[in-house]
C-alpha positions as CSV (number, residue, x, y, z in Angstrom):
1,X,-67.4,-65.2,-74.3
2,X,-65.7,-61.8,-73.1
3,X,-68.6,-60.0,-74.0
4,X,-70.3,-62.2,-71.3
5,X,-67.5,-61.7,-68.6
6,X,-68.0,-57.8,-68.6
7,X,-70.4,-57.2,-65.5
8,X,-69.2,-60.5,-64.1
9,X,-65.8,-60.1,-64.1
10,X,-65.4,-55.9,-64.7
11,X,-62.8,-56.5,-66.7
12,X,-64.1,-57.0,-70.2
13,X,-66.4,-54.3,-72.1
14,X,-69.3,-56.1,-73.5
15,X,-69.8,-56.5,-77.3
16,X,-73.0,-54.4,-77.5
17,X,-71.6,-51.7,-75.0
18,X,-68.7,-51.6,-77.1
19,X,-70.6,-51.5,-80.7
20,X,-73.8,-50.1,-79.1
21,X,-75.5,-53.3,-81.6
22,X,-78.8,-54.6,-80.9
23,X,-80.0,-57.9,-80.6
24,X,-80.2,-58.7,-84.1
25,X,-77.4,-57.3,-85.2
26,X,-75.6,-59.6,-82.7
27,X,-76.9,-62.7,-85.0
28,X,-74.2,-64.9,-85.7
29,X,-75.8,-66.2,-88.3
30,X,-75.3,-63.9,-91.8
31,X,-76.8,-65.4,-94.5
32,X,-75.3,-64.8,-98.1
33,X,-78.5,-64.3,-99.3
34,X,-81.5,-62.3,-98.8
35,X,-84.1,-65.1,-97.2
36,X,-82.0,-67.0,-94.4
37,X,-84.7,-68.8,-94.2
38,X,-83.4,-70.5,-97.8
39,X,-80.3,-72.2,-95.4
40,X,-82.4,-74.6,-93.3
41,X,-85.0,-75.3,-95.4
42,X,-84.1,-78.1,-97.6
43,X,-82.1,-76.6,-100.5
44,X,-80.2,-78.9,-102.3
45,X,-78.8,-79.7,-105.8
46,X,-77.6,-82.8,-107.5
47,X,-74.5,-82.5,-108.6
48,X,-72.8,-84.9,-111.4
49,X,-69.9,-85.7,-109.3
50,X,-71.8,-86.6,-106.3
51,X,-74.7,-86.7,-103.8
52,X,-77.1,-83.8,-102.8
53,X,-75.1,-81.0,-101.1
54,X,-77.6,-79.9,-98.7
55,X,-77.1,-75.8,-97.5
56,X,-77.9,-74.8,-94.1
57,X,-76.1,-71.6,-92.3
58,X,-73.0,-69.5,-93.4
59,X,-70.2,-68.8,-90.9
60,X,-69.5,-65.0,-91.0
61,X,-69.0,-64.7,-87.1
62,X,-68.5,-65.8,-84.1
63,X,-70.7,-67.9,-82.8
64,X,-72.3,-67.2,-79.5
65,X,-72.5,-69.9,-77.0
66,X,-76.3,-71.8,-76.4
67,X,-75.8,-71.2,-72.6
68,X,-75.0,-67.9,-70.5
69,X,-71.6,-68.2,-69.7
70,X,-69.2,-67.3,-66.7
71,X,-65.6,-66.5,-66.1
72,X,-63.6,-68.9,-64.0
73,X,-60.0,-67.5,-62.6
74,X,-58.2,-70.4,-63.5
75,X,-56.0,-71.4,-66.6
76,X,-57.7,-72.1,-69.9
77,X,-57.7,-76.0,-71.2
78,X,-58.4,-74.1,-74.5
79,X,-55.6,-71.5,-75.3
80,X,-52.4,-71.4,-74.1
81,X,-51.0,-68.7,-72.0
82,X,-55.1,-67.6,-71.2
83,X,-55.2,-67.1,-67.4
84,X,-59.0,-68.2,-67.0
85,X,-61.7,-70.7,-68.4
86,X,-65.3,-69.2,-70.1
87,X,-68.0,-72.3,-68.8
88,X,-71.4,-72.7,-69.5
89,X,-73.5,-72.2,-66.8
90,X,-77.4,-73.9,-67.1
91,X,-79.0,-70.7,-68.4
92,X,-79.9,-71.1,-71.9
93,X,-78.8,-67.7,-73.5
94,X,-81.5,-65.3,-74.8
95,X,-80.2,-65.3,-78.0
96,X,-80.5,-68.4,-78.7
97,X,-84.4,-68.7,-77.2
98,X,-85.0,-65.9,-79.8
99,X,-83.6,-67.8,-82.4
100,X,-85.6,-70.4,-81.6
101,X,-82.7,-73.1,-80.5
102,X,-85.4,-75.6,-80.0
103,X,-86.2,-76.1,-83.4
104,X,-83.2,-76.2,-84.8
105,X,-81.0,-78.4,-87.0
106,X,-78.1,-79.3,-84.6
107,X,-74.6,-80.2,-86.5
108,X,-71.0,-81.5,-85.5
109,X,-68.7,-78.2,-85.0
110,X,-65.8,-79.7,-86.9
111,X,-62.3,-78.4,-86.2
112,X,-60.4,-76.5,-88.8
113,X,-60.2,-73.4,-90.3
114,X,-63.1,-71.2,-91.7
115,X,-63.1,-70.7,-95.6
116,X,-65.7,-69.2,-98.3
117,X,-66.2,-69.7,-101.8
118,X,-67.2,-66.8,-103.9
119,X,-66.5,-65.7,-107.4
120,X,-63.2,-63.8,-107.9
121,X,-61.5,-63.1,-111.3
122,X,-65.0,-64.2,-112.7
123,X,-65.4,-68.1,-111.3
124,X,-65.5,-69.4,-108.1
125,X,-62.9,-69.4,-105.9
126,X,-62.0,-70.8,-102.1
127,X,-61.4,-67.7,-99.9
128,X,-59.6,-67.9,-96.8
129,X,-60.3,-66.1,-93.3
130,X,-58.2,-63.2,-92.7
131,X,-59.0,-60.6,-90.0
132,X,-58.2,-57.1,-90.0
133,X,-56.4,-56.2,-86.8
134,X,-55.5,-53.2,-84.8
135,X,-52.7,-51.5,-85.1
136,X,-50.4,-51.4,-81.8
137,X,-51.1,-48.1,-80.8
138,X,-55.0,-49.1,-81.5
139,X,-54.5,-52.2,-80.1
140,X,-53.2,-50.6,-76.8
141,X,-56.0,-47.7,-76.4
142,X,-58.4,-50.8,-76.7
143,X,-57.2,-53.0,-73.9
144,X,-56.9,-49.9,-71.9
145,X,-60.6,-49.5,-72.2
146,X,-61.7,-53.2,-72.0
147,X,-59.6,-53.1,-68.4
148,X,-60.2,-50.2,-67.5
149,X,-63.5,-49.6,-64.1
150,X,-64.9,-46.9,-66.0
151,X,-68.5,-46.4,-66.9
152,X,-68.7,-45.5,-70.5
153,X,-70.6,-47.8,-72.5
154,X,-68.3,-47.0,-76.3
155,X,-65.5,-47.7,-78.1
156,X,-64.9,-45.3,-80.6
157,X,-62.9,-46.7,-83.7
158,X,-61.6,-44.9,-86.5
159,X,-61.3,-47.5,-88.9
160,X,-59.6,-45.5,-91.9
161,X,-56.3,-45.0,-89.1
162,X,-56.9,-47.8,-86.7
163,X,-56.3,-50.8,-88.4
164,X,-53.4,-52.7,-90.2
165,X,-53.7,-52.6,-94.0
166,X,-54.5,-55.5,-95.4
167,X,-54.6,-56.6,-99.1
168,X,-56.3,-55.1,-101.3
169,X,-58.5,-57.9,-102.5
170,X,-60.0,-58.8,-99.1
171,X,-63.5,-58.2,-98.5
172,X,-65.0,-58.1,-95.4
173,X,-67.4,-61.0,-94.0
174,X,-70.9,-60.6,-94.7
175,X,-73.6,-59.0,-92.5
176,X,-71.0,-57.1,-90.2
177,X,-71.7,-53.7,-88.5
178,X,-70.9,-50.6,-91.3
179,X,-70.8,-47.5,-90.5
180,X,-70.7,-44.7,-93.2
181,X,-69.5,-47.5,-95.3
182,X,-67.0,-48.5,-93.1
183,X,-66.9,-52.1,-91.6
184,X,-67.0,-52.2,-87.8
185,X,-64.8,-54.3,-85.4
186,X,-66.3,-56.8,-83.5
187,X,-66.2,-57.1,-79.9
188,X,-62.6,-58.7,-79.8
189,X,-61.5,-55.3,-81.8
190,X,-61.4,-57.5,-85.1
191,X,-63.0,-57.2,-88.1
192,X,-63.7,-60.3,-89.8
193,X,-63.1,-60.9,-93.2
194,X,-61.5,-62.8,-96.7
195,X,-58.7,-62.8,-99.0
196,X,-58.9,-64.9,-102.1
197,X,-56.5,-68.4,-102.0
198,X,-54.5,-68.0,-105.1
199,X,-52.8,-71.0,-106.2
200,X,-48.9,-70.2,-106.0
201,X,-49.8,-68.0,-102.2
202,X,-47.5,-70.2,-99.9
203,X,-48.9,-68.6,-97.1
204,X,-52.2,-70.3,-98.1
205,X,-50.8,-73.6,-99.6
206,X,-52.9,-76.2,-97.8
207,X,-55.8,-74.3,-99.0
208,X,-54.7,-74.4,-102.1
209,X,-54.4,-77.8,-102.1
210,X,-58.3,-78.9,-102.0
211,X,-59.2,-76.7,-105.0
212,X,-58.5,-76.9,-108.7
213,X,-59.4,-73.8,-111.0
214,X,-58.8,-75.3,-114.0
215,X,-61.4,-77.6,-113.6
216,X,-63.3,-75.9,-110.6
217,X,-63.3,-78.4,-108.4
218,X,-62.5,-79.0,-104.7
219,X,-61.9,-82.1,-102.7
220,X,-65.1,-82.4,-99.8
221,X,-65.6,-84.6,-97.2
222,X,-69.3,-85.7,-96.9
223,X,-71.7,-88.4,-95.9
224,X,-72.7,-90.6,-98.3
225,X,-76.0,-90.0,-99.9
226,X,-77.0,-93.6,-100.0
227,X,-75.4,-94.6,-96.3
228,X,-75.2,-92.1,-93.7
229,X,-72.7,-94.2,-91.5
230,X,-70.2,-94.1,-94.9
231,X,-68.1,-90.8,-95.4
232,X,-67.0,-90.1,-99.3
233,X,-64.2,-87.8,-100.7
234,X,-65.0,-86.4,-103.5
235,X,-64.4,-84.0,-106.6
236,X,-67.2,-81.1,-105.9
237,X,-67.4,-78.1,-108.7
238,X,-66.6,-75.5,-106.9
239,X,-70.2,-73.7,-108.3
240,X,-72.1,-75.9,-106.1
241,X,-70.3,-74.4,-103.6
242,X,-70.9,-71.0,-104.5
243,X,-71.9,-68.3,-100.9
244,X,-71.1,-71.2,-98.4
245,X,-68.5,-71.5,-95.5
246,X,-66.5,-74.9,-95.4
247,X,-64.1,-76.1,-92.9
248,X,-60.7,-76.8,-93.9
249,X,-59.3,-79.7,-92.2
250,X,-55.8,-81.8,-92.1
251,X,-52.5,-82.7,-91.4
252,X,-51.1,-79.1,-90.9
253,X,-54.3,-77.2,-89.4
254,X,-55.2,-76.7,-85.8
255,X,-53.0,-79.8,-84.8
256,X,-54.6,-82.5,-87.0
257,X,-57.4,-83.4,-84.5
258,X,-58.0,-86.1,-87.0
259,X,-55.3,-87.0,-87.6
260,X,-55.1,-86.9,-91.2
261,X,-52.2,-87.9,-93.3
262,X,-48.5,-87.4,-92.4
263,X,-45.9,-85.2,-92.0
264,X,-44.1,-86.1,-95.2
265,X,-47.7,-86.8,-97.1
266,X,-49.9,-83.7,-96.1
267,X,-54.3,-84.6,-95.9
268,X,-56.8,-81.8,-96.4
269,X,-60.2,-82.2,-96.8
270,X,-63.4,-79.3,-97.3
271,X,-66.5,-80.1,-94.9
272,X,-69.6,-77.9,-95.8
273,X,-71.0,-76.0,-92.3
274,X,-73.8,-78.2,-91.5
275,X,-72.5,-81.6,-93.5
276,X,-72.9,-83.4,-89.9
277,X,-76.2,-83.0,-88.8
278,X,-76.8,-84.9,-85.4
279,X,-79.9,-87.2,-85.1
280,X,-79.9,-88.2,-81.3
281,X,-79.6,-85.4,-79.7
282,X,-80.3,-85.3,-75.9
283,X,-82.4,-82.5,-74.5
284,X,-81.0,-79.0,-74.4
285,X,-79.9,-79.1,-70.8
286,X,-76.5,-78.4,-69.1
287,X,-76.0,-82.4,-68.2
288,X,-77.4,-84.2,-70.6
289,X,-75.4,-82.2,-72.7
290,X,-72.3,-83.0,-71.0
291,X,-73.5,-87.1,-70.4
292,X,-73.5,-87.3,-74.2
293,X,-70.2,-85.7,-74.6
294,X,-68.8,-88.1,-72.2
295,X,-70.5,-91.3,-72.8
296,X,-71.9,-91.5,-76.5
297,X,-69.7,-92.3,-79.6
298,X,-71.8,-90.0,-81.5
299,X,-70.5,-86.9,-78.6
300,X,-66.8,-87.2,-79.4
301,X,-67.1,-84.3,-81.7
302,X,-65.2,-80.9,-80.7
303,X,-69.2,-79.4,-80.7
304,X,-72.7,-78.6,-82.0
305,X,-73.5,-76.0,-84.3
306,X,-77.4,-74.8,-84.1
307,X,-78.6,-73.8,-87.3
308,X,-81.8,-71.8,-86.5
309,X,-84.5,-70.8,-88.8
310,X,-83.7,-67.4,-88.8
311,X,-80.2,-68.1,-89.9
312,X,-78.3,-67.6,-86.4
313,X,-75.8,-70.0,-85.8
314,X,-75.3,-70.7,-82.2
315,X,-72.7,-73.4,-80.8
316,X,-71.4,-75.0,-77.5
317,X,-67.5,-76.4,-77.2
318,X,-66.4,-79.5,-75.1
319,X,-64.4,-76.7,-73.7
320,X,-67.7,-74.9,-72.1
321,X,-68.5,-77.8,-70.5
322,X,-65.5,-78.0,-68.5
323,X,-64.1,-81.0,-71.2
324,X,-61.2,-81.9,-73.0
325,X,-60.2,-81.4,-76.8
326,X,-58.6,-82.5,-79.0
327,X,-59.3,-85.9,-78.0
328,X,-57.9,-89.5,-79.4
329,X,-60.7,-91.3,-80.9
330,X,-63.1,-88.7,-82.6
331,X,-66.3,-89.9,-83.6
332,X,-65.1,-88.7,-87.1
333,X,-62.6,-91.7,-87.3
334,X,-65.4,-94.1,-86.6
335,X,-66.9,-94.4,-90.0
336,X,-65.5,-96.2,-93.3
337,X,-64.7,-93.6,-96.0
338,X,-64.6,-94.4,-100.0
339,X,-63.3,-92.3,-102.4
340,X,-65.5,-91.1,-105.2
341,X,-63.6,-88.6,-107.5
342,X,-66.1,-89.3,-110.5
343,X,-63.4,-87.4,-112.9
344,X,-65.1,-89.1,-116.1
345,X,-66.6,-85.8,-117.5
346,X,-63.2,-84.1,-117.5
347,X,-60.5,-84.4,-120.1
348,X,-58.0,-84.0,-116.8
349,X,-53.6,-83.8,-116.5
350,X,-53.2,-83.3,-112.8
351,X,-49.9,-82.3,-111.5
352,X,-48.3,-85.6,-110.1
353,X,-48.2,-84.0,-106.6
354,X,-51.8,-82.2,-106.1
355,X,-54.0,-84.0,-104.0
356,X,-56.7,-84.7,-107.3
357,X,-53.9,-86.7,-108.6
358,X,-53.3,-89.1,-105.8
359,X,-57.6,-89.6,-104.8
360,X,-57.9,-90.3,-108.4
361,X,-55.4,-93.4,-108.4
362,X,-57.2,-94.8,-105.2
363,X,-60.9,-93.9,-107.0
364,X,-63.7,-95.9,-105.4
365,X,-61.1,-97.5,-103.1
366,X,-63.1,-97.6,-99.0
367,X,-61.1,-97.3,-95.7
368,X,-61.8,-98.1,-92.4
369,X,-61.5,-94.2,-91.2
370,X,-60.6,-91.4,-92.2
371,X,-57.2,-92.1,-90.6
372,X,-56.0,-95.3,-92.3
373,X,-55.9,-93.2,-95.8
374,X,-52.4,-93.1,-97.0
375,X,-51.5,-91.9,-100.3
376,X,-48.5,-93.3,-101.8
377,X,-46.7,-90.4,-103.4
């Protein structure tokens, strides 16, 4: 959104002028794999402890919005402390004609915290987002440009002084701008990227929660594969997972939107990117967008995520639409859940506290919402 404000508001550099990137670099999108194309056809594999997990695009970046947007000088709904709102305006973006938005597979934006499973230590394992930061004096020569009237069109980084360290095992997120082997910043001066959740990291401990290497398996919220108005928890091998984004959701991320579990019994659930698709979808305009927001049960969602052909993801918020989130009755708390761990084909000792432990004693057990699950510890 800043990138947008630049010649609107002269305040904000814009994300090519900073980068000098081209269109395509810009892509949100990032594929793990060669042929994006392979993320919205229909690739899918059956798995023995559950349904089809179909694959559509890989979350690497920010997302840019489906409409041009403007700056408004008044206090942001969004973040706190942010002394003006980013709104859609009725212009569908260029991006996201390029990308073809018309064609593609709109999801739910679900709202959590971006993870990524890769292999680490040689087996799969649930990385979490961590981005690499300016250092203060970097950090201060930054904003100095991004406020400043002048004309130049760069930001020069040096990225071997300009940064914080971080730990040696992160990686940085696929598909970003390198330069002489360097990763590049993006236009917010960060530069996305992963560390691996180990399983005694407090700092990561919800993660850890949802995923078992012993077993290699993690805990995913789905639709059913027989009834797509029934969610299902399950027990998903982590190897089905392998090169996609999830969300992490739950009692102690982002203010439990859905208000999962308690304070003194902690909820977190895995959501593939793209587990939501969105059947009804009104046409891509500016109200009927914000009609279905308002007044359909399917629109109380935090967003949609397009997944285009080309592998560009490209999103709206409630929030560019001048509405409200989080709100009290998501459409995610409108549909029964069961719980189908399917832990048959594994000699398994769970620790009396992990989260496998508890869905297993309440196996094939169904609940109203998402909501009324309480786990008796």
């Amino acid at each position: 959104p800043r990138c947008r404000g630049t010649r609107e508001r002269g305040r904000w550099a814009s994300a090519r002028n900073v980068r000098g990137l081209s269109n395509s670099a810009d892509c949100c999108g990032c594929c793990p794999g060669t042929d994006p194309a392979l993320f919205v056809s229909a690739l899918s594999t059956r798995t023995a402890c559950g349904p089809t997990m179909r694959r559509l695009g890989s979350v690497q970046r920010k997302m840019p919005c489906v409409f041009v947007t403007e700056v408004k000088e008044e206090p942001s709904t969004k973040r706190e402390h942010q002394p003006f709102k980013v709104l859609a305006t009725e212009t569908i973006s260029h991006k996201a004609l390029d990308a073809d938005i018309h064609s593609a597979i709109p999801t739910e934006k679900v709202d959590g915290t971006c993870c990524y499973v890769t292999t680490y230590k040689g087996q799969p394992y649930l990385w979490a987002r961590l981005d690499r930061k300016p250092n203060k004096l970097a950090e201060k020569r930054f904003k100095n440009f991004l406020h400043s009237k002048q004309n130049s069109k760069e930001f020069f980084w040096n990225v071997e002084e300009d940064f914080k360290p971080v730990p040696e095992c992160w990686i940085p997120a696929k598909e970003i701008e390198q330069l002489n082997g360097n990763p590049m910043p993006d236009e917010n001066g960060h530069i996305p990227g992963w560390v691996p959740v180990e399983k005694n990291n407090k700092q990561y401990c919800w993660h850890s929660s949802v995923v078992n290497y012993e077993f290699e398996i993690a805990l995913v919220l789905r639709h059913h594969s027989d009834d797509p108005g029934l969610l299902e928890i399950s027990a998903v091998p982590l190897s089905d997972l392998l090169e996609q984004t999830l969300e992490l959701i739950g009692t102690n991320i982002n203010g439990n939107p859905y208000g999962l579990g308690s304070k003194k019994h902690p909820l977190h659930l895995l959501i593939p990117h793209g587990a939501f698709q969105i059947r009804n979808l009104p046409t891509l305009k500016h109200n009927d967008l914000l009609s279905w927001f308002e007044g359909c049960r399917e629109g109380k969602i935090e967003g949609i995520v397009w997944h285009c052909s080309d592998g560009c993801l490209i999103k709206v918020h409630r929030h560019h639409l001048g509405l409200c989130w989080p709100i009290p009755d998501t459409y995610m708390n409108s549909k029964p859940v069961i719980i189908n761990m399917n832990l048959n084909n594994y000699v398994y000792a769970f620790d009396a506290k992990c989260l496998f432990n508890h869905f297993s004693k309440i196996d094939n057990q169904k609940f109203g919402r998402l909501k009324d699950i309480i786990l008796n510890v």
